[in-house]
N, C-alpha and C positions, 0 to 999 in steps of 0.2 A: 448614472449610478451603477448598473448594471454592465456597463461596460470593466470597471474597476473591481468586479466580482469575476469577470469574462478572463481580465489580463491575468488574476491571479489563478485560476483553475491553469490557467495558460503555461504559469509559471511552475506550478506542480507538477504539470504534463512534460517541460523541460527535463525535471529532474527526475521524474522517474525513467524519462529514455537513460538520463545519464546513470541510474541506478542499475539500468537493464544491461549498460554494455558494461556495467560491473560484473553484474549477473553473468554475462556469457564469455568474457575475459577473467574472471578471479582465479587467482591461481590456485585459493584452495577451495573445500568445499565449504567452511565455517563461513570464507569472504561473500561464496556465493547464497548461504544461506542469509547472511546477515545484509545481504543485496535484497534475495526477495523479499524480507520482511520491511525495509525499507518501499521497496514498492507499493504494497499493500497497505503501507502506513499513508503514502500519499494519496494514493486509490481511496482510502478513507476519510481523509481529507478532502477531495475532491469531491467525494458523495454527498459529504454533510454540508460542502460551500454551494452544490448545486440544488441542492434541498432549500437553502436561504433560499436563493436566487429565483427560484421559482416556486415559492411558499408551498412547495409537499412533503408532508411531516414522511413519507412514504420512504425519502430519499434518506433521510436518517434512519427509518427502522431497519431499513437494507445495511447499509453504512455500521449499527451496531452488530447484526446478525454476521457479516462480512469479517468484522475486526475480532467476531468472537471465534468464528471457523479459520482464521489466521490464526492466530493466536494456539488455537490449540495443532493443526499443522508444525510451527512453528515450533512446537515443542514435542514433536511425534519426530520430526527432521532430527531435532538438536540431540533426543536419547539414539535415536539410529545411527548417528555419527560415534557420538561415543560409545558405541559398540552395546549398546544395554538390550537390542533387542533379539 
């Protein structure tokens, strides 16, 4: 069973390389902004499936504190682009 927890963290790990050479090929900066938040999103993802996977509630509380420091990043980026600050 653990193996089928193992292939999909595995699978997550895929896409965020392919998320990263979005990241460091996007042409503009919104692409590449909307690159790392997709990382970050898997990253998140990956936190809370390794948290399952070996029962530490630890790996979720990281996982939410992470998705809450994106998040606001995320949105410190998106007003600096549009020139607000």
């Amino acid at each position: 069973m653990i193996d089928a927890w193992i292939l999909t963290v595995l699978c997550l790990t895929i896409l965020m390389v392919l998320a990263t050479v979005r990241l460091v090929l996007g042409p503009t900066a919104p692409d590449r902004v909307i690159a790392l938040d997709t990382v970050n999103t898997l990253v998140i993802a990956s936190m809370i499936l390794f948290g399952v996977v070996f029962k530490q509630i630890i790996f979720v509380d990281v996982a939410i504190v992470y998705g809450l420091l994106s998040f606001v990043s995320t949105l410190y980026i998106a007003k600096y682009i549009g020139g607000e600050l």
